[in-house]
mmCIF entry with sequence, helices, sheets and N, C-alpha, C, O atoms, coordinates in Angstrom:
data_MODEL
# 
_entry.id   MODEL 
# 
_entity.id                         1 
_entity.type                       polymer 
_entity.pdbx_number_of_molecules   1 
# 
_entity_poly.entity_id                      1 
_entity_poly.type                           'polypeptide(L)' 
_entity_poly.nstd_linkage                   no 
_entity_poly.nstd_monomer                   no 
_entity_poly.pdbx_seq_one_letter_code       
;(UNK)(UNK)(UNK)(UNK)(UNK)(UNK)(UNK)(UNK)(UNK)(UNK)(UNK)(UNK)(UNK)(UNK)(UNK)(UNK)
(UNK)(UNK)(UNK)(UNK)(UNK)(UNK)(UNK)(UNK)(UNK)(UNK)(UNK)(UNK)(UNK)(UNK)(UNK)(UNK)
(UNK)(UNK)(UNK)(UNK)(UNK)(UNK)(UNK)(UNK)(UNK)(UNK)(UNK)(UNK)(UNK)(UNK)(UNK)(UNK)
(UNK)(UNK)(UNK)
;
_entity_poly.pdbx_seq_one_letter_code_can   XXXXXXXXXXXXXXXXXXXXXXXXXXXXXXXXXXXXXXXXXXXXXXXXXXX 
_entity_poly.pdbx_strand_id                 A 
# 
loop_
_entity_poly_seq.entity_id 
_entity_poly_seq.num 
_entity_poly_seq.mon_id 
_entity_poly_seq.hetero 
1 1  UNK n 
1 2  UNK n 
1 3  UNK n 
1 4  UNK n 
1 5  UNK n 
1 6  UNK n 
1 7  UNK n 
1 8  UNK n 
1 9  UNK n 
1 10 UNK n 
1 11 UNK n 
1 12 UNK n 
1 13 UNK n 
1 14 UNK n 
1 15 UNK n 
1 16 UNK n 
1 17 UNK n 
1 18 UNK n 
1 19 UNK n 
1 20 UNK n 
1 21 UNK n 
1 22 UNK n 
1 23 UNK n 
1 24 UNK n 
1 25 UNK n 
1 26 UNK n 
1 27 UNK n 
1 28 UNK n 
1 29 UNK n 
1 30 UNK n 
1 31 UNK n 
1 32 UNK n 
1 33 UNK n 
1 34 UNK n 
1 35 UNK n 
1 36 UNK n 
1 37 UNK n 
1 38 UNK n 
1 39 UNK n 
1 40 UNK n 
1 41 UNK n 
1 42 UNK n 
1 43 UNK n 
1 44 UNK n 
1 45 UNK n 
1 46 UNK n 
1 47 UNK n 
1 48 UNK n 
1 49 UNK n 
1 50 UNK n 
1 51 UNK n 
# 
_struct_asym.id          A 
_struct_asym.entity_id   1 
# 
_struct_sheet.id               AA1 
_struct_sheet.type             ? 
_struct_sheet.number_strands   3 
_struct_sheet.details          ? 
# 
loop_
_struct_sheet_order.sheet_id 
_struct_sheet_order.range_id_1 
_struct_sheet_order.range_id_2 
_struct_sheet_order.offset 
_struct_sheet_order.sense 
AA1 1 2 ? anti-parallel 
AA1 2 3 ? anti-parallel 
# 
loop_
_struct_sheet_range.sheet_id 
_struct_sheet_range.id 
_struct_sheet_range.beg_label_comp_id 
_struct_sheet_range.beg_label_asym_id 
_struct_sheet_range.beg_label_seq_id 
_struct_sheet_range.pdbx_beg_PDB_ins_code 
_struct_sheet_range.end_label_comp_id 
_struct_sheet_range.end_label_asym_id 
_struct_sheet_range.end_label_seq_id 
_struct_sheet_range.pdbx_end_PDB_ins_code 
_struct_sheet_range.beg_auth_comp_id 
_struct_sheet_range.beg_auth_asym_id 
_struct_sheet_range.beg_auth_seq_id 
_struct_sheet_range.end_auth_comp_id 
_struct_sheet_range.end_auth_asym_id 
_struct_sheet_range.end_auth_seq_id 
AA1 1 UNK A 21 ? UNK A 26 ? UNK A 21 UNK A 26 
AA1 2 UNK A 33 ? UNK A 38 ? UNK A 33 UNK A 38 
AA1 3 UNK A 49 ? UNK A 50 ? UNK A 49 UNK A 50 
# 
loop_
_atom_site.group_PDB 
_atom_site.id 
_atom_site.type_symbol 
_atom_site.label_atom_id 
_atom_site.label_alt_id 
_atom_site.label_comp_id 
_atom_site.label_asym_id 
_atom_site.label_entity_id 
_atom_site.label_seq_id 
_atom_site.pdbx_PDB_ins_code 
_atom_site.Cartn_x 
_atom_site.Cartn_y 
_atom_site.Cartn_z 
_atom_site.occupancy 
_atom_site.B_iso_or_equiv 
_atom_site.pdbx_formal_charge 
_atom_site.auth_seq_id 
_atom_site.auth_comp_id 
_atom_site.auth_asym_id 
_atom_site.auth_atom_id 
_atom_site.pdbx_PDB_model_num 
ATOM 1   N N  . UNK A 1 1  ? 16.564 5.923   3.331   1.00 0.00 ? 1  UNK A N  1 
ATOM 2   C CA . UNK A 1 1  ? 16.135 5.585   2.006   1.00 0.00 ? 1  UNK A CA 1 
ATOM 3   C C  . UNK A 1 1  ? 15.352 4.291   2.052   1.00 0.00 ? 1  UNK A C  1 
ATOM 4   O O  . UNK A 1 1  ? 15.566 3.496   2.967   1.00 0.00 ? 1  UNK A O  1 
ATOM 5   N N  . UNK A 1 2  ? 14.438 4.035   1.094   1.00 0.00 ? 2  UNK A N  1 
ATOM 6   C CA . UNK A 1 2  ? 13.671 3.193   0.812   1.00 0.00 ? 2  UNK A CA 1 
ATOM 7   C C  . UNK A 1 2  ? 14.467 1.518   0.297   1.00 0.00 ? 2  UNK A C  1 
ATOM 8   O O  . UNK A 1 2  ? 14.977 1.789   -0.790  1.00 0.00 ? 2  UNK A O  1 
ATOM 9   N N  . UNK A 1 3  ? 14.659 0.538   0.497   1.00 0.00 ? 3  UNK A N  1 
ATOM 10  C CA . UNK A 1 3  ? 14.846 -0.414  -0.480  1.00 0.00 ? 3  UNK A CA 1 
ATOM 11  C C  . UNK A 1 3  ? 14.361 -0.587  -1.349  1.00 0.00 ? 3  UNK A C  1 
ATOM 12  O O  . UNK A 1 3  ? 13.175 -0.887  -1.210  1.00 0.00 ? 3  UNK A O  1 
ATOM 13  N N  . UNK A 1 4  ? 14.874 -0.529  -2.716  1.00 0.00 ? 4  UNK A N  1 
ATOM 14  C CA . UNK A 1 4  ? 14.004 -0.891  -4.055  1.00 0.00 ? 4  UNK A CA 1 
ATOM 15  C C  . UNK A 1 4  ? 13.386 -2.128  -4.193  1.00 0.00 ? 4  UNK A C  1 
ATOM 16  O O  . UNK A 1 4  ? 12.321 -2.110  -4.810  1.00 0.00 ? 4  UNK A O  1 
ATOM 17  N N  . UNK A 1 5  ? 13.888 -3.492  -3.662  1.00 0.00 ? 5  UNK A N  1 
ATOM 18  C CA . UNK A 1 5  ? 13.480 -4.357  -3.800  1.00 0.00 ? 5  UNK A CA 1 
ATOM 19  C C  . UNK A 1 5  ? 12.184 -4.825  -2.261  1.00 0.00 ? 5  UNK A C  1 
ATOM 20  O O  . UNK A 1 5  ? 11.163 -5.479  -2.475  1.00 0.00 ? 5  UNK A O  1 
ATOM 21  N N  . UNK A 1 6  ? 12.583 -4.299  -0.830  1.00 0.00 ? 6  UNK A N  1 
ATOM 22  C CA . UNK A 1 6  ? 11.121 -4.699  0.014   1.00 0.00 ? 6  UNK A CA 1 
ATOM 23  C C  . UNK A 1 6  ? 10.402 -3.623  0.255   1.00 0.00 ? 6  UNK A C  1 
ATOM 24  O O  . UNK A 1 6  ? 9.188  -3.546  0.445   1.00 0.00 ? 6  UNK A O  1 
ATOM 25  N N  . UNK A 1 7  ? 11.442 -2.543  0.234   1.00 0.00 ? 7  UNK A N  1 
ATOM 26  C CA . UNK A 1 7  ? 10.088 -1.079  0.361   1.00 0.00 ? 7  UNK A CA 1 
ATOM 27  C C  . UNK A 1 7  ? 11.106 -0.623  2.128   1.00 0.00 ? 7  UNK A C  1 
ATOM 28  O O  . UNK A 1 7  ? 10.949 0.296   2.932   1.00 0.00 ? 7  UNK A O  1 
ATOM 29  N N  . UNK A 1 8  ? 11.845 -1.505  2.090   1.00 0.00 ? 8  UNK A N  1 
ATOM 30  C CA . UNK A 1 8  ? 11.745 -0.900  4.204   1.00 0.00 ? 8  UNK A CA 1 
ATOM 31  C C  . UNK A 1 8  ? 12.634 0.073   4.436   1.00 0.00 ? 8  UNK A C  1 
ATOM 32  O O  . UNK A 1 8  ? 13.777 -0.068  4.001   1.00 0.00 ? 8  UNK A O  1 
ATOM 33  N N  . UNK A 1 9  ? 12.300 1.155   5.112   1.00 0.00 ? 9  UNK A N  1 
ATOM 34  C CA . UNK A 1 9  ? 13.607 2.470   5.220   1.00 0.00 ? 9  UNK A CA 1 
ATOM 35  C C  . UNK A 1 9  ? 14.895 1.987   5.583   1.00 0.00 ? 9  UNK A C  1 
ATOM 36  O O  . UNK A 1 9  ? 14.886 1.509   6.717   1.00 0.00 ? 9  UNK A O  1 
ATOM 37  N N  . UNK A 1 10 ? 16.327 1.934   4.846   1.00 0.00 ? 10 UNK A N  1 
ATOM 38  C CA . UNK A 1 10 ? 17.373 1.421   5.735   1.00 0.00 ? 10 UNK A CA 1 
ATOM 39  C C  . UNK A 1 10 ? 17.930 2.574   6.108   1.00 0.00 ? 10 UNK A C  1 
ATOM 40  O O  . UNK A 1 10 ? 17.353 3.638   5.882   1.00 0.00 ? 10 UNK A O  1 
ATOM 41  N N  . UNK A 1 11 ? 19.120 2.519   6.728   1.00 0.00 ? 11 UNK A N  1 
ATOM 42  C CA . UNK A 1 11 ? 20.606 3.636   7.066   1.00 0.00 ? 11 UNK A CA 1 
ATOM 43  C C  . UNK A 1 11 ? 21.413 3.453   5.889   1.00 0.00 ? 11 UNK A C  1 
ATOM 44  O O  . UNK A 1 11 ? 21.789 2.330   5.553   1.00 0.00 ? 11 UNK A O  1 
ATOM 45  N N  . UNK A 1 12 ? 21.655 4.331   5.344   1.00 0.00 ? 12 UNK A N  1 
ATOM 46  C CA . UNK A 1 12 ? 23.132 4.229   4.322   1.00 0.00 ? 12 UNK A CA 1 
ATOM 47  C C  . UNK A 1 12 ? 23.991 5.043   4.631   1.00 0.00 ? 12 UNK A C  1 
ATOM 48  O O  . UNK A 1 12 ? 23.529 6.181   4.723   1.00 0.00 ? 12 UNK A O  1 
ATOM 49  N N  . UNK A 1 13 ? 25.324 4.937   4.886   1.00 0.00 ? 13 UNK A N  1 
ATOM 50  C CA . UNK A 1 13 ? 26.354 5.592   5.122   1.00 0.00 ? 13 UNK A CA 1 
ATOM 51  C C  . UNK A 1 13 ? 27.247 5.894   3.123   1.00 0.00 ? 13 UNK A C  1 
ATOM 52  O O  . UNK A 1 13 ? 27.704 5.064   2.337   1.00 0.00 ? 13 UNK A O  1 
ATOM 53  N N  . UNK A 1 14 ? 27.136 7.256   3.034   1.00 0.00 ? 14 UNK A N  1 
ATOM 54  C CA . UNK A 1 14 ? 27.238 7.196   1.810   1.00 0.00 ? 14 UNK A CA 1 
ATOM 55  C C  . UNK A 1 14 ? 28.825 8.399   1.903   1.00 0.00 ? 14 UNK A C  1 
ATOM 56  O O  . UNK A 1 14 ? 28.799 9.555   2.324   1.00 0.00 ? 14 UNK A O  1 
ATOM 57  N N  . UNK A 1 15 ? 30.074 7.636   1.364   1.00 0.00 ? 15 UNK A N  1 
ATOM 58  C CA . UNK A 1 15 ? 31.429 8.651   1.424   1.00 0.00 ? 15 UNK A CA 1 
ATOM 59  C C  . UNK A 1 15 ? 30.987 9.649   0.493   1.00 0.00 ? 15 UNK A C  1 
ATOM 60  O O  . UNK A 1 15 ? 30.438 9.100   -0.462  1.00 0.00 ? 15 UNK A O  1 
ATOM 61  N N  . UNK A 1 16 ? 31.015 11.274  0.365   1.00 0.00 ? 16 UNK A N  1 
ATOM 62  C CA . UNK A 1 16 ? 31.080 12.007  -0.450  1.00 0.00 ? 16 UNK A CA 1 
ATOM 63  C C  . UNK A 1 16 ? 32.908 12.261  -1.521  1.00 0.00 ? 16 UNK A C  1 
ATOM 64  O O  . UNK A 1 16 ? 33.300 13.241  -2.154  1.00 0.00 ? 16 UNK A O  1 
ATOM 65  N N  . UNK A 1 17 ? 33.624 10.798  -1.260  1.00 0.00 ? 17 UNK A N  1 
ATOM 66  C CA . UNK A 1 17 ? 34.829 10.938  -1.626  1.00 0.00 ? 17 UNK A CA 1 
ATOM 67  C C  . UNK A 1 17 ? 34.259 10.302  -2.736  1.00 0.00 ? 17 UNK A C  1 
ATOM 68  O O  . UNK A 1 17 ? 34.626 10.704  -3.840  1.00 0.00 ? 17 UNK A O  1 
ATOM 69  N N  . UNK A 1 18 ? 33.250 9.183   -2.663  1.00 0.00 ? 18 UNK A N  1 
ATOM 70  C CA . UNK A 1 18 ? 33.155 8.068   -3.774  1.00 0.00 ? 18 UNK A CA 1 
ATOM 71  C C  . UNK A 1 18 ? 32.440 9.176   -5.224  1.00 0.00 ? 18 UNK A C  1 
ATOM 72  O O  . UNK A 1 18 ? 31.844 8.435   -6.005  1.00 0.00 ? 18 UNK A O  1 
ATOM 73  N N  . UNK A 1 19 ? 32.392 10.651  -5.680  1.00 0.00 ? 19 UNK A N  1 
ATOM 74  C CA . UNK A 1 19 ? 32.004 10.728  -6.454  1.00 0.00 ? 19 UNK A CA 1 
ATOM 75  C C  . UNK A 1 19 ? 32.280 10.198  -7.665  1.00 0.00 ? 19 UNK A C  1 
ATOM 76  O O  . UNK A 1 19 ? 33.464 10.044  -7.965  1.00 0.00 ? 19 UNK A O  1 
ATOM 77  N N  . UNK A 1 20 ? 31.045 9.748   -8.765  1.00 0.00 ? 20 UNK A N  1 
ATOM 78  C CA . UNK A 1 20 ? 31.417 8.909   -10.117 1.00 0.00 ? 20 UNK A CA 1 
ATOM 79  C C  . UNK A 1 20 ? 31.675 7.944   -9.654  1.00 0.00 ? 20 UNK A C  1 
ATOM 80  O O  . UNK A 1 20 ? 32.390 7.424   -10.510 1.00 0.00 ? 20 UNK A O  1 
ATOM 81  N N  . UNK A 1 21 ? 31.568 6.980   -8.494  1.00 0.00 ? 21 UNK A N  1 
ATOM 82  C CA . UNK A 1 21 ? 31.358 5.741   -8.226  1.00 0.00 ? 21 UNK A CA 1 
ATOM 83  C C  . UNK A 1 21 ? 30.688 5.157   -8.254  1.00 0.00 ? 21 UNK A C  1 
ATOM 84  O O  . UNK A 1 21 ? 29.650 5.763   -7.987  1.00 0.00 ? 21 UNK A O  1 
ATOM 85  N N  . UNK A 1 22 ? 30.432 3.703   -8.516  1.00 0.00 ? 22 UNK A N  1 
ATOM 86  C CA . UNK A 1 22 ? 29.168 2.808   -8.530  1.00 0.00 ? 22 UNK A CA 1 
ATOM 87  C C  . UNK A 1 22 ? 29.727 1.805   -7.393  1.00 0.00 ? 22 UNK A C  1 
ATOM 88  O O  . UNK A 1 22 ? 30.863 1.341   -7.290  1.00 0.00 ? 22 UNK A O  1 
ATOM 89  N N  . UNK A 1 23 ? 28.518 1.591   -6.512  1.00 0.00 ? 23 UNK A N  1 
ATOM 90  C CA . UNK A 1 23 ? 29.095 0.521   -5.815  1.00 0.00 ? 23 UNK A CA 1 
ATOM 91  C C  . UNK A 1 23 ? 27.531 -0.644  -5.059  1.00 0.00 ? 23 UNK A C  1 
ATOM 92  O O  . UNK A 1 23 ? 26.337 -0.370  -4.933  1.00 0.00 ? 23 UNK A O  1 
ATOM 93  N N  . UNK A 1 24 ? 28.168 -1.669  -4.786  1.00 0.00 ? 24 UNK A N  1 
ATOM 94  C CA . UNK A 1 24 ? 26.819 -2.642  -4.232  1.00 0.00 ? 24 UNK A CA 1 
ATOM 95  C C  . UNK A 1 24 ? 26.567 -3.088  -3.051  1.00 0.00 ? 24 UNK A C  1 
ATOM 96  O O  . UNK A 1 24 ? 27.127 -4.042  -2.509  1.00 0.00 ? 24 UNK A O  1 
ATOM 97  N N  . UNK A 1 25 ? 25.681 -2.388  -2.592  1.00 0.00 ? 25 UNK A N  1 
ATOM 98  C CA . UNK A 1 25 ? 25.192 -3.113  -0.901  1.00 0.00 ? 25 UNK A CA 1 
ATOM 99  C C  . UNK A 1 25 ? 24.235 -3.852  -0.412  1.00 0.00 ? 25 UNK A C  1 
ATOM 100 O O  . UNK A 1 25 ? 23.161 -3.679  -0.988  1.00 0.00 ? 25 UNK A O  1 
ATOM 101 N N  . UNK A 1 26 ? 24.226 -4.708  0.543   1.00 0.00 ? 26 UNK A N  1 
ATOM 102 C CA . UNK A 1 26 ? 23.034 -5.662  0.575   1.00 0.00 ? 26 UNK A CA 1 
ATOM 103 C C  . UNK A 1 26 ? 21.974 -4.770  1.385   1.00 0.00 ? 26 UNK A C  1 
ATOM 104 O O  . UNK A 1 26 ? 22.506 -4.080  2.254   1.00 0.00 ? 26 UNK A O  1 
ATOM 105 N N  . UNK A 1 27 ? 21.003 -4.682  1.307   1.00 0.00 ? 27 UNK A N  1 
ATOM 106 C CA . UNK A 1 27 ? 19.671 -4.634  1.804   1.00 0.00 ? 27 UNK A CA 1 
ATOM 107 C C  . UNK A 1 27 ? 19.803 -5.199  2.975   1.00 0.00 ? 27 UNK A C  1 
ATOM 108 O O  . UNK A 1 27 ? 20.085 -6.397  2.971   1.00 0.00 ? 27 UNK A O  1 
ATOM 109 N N  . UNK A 1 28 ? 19.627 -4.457  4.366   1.00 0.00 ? 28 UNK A N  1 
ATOM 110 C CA . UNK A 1 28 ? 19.930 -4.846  5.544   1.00 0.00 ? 28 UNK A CA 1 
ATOM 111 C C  . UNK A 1 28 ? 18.663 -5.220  5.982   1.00 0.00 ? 28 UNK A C  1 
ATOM 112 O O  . UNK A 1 28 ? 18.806 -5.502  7.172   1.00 0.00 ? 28 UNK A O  1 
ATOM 113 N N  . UNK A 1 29 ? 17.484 -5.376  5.658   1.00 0.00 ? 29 UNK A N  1 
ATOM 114 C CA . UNK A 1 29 ? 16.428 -6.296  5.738   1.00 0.00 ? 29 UNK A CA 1 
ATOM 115 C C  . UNK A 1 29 ? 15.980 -7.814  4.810   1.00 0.00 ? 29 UNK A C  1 
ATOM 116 O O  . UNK A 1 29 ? 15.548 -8.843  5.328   1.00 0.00 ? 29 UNK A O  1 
ATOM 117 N N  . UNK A 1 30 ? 16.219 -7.594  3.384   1.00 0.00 ? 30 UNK A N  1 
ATOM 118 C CA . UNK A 1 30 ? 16.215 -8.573  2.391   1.00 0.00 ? 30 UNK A CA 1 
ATOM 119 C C  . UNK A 1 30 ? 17.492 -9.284  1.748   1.00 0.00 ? 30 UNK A C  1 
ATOM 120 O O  . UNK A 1 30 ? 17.419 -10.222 0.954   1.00 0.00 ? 30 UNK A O  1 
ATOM 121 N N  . UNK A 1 31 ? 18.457 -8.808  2.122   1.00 0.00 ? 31 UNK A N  1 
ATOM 122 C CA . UNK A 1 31 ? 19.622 -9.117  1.845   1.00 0.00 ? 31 UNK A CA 1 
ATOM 123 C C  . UNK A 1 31 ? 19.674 -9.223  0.472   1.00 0.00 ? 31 UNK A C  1 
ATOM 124 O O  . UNK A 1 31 ? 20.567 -10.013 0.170   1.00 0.00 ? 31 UNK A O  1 
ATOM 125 N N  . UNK A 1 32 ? 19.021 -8.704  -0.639  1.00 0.00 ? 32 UNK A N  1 
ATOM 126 C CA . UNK A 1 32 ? 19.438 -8.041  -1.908  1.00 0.00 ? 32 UNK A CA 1 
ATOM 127 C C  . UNK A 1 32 ? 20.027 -7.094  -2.192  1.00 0.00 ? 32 UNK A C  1 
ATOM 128 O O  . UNK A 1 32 ? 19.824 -5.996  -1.674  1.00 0.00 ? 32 UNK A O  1 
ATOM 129 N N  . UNK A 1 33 ? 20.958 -7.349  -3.158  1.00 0.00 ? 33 UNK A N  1 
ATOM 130 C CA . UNK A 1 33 ? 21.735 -6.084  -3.294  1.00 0.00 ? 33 UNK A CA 1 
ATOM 131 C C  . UNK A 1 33 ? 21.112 -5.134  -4.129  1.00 0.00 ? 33 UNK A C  1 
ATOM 132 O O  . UNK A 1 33 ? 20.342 -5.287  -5.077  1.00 0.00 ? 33 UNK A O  1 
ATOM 133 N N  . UNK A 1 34 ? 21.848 -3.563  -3.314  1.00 0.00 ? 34 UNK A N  1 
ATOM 134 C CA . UNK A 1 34 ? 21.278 -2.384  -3.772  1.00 0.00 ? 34 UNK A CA 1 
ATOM 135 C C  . UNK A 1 34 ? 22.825 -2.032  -4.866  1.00 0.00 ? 34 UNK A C  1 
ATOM 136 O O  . UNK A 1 34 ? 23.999 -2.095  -4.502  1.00 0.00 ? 34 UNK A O  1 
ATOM 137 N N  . UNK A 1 35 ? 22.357 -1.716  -6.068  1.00 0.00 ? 35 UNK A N  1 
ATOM 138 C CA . UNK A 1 35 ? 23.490 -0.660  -6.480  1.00 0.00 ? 35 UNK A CA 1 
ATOM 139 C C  . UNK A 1 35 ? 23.261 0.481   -6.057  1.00 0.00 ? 35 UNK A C  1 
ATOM 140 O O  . UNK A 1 35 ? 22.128 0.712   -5.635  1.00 0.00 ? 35 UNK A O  1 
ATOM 141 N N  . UNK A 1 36 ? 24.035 1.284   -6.049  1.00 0.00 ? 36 UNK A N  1 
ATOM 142 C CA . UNK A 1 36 ? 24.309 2.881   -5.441  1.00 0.00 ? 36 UNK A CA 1 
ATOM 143 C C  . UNK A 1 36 ? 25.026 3.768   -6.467  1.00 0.00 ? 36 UNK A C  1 
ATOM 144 O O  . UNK A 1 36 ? 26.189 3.364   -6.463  1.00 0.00 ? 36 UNK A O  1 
ATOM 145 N N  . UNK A 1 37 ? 24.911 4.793   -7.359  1.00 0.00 ? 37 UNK A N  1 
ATOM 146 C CA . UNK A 1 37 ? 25.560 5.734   -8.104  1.00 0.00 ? 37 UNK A CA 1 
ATOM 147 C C  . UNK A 1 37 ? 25.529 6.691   -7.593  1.00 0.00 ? 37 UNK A C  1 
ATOM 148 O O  . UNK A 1 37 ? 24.475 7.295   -7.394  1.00 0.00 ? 37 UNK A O  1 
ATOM 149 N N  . UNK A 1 38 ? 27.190 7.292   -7.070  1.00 0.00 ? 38 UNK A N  1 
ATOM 150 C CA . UNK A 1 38 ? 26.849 8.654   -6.216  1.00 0.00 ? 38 UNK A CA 1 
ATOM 151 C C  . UNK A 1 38 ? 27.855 9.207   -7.565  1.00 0.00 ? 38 UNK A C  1 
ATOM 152 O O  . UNK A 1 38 ? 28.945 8.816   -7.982  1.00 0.00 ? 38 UNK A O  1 
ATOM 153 N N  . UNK A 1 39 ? 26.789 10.455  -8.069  1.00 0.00 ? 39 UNK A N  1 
ATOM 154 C CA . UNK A 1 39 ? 27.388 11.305  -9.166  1.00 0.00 ? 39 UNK A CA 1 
ATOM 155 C C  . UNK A 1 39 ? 27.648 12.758  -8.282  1.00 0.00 ? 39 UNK A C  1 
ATOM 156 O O  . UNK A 1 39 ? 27.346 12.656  -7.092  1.00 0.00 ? 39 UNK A O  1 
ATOM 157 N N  . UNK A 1 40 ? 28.137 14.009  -8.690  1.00 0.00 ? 40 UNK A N  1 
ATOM 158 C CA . UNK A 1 40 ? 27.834 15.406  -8.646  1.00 0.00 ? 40 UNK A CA 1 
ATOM 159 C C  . UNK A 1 40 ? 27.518 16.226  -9.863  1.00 0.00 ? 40 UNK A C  1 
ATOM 160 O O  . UNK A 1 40 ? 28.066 16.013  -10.944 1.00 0.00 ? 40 UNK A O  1 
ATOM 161 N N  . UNK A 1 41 ? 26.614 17.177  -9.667  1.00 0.00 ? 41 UNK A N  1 
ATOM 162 C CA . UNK A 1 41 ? 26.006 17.802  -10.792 1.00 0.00 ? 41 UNK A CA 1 
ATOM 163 C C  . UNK A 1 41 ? 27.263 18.942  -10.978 1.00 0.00 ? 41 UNK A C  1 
ATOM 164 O O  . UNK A 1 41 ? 28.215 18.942  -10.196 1.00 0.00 ? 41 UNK A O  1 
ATOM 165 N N  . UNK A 1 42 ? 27.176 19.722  -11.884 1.00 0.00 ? 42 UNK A N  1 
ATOM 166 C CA . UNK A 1 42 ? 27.817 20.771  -12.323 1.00 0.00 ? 42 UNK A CA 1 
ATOM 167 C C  . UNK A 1 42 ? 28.138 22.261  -11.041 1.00 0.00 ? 42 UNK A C  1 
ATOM 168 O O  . UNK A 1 42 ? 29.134 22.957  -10.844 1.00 0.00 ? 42 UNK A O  1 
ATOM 169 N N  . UNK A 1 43 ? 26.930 22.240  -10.485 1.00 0.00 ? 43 UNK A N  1 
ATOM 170 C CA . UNK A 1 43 ? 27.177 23.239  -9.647  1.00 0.00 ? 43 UNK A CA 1 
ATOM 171 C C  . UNK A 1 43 ? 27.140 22.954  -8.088  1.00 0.00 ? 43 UNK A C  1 
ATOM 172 O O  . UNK A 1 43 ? 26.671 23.665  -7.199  1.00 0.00 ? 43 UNK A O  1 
ATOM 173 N N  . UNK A 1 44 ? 28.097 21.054  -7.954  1.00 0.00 ? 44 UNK A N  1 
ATOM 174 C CA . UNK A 1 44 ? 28.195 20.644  -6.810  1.00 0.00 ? 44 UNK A CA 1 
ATOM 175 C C  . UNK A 1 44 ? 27.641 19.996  -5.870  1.00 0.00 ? 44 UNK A C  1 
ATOM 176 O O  . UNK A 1 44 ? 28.157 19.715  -4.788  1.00 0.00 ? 44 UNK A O  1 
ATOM 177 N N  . UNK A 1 45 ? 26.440 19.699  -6.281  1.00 0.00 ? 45 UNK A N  1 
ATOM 178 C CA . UNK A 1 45 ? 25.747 18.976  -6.008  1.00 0.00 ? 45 UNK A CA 1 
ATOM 179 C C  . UNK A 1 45 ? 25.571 17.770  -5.636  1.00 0.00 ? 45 UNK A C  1 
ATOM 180 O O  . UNK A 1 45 ? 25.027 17.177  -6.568  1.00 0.00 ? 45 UNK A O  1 
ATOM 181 N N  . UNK A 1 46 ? 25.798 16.871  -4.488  1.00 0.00 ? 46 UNK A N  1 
ATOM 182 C CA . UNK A 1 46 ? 26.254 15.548  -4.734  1.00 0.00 ? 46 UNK A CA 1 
ATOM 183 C C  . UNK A 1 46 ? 24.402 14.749  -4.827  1.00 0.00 ? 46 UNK A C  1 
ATOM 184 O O  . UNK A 1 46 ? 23.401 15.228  -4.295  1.00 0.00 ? 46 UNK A O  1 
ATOM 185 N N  . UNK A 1 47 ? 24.464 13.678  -5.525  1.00 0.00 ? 47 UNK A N  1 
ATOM 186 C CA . UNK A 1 47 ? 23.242 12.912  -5.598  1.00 0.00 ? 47 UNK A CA 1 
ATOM 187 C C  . UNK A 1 47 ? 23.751 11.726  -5.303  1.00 0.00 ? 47 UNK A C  1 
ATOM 188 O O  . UNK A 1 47 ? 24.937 11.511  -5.054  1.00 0.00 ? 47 UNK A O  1 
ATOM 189 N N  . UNK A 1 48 ? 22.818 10.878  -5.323  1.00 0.00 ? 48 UNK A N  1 
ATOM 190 C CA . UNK A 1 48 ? 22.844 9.408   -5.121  1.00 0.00 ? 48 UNK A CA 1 
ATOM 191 C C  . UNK A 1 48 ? 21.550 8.561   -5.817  1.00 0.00 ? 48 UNK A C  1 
ATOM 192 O O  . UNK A 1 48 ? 20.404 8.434   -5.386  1.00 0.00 ? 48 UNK A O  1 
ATOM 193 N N  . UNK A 1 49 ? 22.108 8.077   -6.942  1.00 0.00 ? 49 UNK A N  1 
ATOM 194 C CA . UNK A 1 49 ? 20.878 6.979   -6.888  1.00 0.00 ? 49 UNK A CA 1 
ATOM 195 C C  . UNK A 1 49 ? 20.987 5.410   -7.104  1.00 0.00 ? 49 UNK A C  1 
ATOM 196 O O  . UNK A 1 49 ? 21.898 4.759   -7.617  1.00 0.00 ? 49 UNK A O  1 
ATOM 197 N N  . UNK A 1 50 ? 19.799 5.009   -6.562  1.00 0.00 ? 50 UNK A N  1 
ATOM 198 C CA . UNK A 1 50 ? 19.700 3.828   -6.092  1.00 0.00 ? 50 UNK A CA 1 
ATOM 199 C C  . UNK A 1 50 ? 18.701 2.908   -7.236  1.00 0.00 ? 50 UNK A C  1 
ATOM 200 O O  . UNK A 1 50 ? 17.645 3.442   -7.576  1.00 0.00 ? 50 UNK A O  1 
ATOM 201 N N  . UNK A 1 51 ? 19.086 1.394   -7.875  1.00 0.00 ? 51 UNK A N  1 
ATOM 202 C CA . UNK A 1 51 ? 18.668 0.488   -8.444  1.00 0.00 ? 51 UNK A CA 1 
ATOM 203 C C  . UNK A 1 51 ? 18.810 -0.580  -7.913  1.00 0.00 ? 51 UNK A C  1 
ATOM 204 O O  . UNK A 1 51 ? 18.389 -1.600  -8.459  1.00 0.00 ? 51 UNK A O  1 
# 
């Protein structure tokens, strides 16, 4: 995935346990933090998005 704040591809290790979680990680190039919302849709779907 992209960083929202420098643009640079990082690694995210993302639990599919954390659904309906919000949680905050630093930017392993800029050291800003990323929020992370990992939801699931109706028919199971897990997503993730990033602010």
């Amino acid at each position: 995935m992209g960083c929202p704040y420098c643009g640079e591809t990082i690694k995210v290790l993302i639990d599919s346990t954390d659904i309906d979680q919000q949680y905050i990680e630093d930017c392993q190039v800029c050291c800003k933090p990323i929020n992370f919302l990992v939801s699931e849709s109706m028919d199971g779907e897990v997503s993730v998005n990033v602010y």
